[in-house]
C-alpha positions, 0 to 999 in steps of 0.5 A, a space after each residue: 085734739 085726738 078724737 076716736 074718729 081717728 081710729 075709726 078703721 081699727 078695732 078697739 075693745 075697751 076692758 072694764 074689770 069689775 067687782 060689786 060696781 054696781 053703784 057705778 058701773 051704770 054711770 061709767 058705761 053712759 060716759 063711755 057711751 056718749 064719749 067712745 061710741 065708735 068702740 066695743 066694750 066688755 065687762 068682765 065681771 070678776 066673781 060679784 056677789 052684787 048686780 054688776 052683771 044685770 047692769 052691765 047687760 041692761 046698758 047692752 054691754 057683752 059681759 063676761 062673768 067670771 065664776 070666783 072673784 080672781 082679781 084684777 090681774 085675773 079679769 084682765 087676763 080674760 079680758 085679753 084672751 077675749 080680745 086676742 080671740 076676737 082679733 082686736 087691735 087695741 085694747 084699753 083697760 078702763 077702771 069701773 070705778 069712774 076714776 078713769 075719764 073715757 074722754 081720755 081715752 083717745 089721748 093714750 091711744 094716740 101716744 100709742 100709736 104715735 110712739 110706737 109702743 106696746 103699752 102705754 100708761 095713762 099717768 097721773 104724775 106726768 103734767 096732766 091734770 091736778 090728781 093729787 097723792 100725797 105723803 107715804 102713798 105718794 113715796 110707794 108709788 116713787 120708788 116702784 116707779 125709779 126701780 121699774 123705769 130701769 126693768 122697762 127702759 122707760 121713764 115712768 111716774 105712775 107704774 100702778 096706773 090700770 089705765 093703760 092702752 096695749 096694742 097688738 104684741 101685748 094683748 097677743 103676750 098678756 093673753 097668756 101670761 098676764 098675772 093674777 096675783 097681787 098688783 099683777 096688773 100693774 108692776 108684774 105686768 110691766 116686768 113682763 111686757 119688759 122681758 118679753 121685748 115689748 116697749 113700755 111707755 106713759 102719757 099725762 092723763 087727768 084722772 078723778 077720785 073713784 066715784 065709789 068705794 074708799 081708798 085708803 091712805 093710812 101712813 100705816 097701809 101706805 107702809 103695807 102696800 109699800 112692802 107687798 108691792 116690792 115684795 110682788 117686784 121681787 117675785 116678777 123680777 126672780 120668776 124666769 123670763 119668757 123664751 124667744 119662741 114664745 115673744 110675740 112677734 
């Protein structure tokens, strides 16, 4: 088993985007505490309206505190700057929301580093744990997933997973380019990590539901998240691609 010992002479930054998780927050840090001591960990605290920074800064977590809500894909972006900045050589995005289990953290490191690739995600869908979703939600997610498993070259279950590792390339590339608009953080950023020459792939990760908030898995806003999310492929995939001279290297 793959323990964070094994990354002991890298710099890795977990990036935890958050927006009024004060109700979990403080839990998440404590299992990613105990879990990942050896790593670095920032909040970036994406425009709350609630105590998300004062208990991100109380579990003595550097916090960066952006001043309007932008979005995930807007708090990622900063929270890749802040890593590219810093000189971190791996990243990985872990969600406030304790539906992602720092313990599998060293498993997506480890697929990472063994492939060689530049992202890789933590996938619900791919013979790890029991992560169910069934119905109209569990069909969205299957045709986002065939259509950017061609843009990427890659064969891919779970294209909206935010629980994703990046290594140098990507942050050096998402710090600049990573999107803020809606689910930019997932199917825009893989059309861009794609045409920016990077290599995407996943790994089988377990997963539990969030510990706060409700999802929704309504057949009618499984229907609305089907629209807008092709919708966002659309324009991923009709915006220019990024110039050679500008693909890390």
């Amino acid at each position: 088993m793959t323990r964070m010992a094994d990354f002991r002479d890298e710099r890795v930054l977990i990036i935890i985007p958050a927006w009024n998780e004060e109700e979990t927050l403080g839990d998440v840090l404590d299992e990613v505490a105990a879990e990942l001591p050896s790593v670095d960990v920032v909040v970036v605290d994406d425009g709350s309206t609630d105590r998300t920074s004062e208990v991100a800064r109380a579990k003595g977590v550097r916090v960066l505190q952006l001043p309007i809500n932008l979005g995930v894909g807007g708090a990622m972006r900063a929270g890749y700057k802040f890593a590219a900045r810093n000189r971190y050589t791996y990243t990985v995005q872990l969600d406030a929301d304790g539906q992602h289990p720092p313990k599998e953290v060293p498993t997506i490191l480890d697929a990472l580093v063994s492939t060689g690739a530049d992202v890789m995600i933590g996938a619900r869908f791919a013979g790890a744990g029991d992560y169910q979703t069934r119905g109209p939600r569990r069909w969205s997610m299957t045709v986002l997933s065939v259509i950017l498993s061609r843009v990427t070259r890659a064969e891919l279950t779970d294209t909206t997973s935010g629980f994703k590792a990046c290594g140098p390339r990507a942050i050096s590339l998402f710090s600049t380019t990573y999107p803020a608009e809606y689910l930019g953080d997932t199917v825009e950023a893989l059309v861009i990590a794609a045409r920016g020459g990077l290599t995407v792939d996943q790994t089988g990760v377990s997963m539990r539901p969030r510990a706060g908030g409700r999802p929704s898995h309504s057949p009618v806003k499984a229907a609305v998240f089907l629209v807008r999310a092709l919708l966002a492929l659309g324009i991923a995939l009709t915006r220019p691609g990024i110039p050679t001279e500008e693909r890390p290297a």
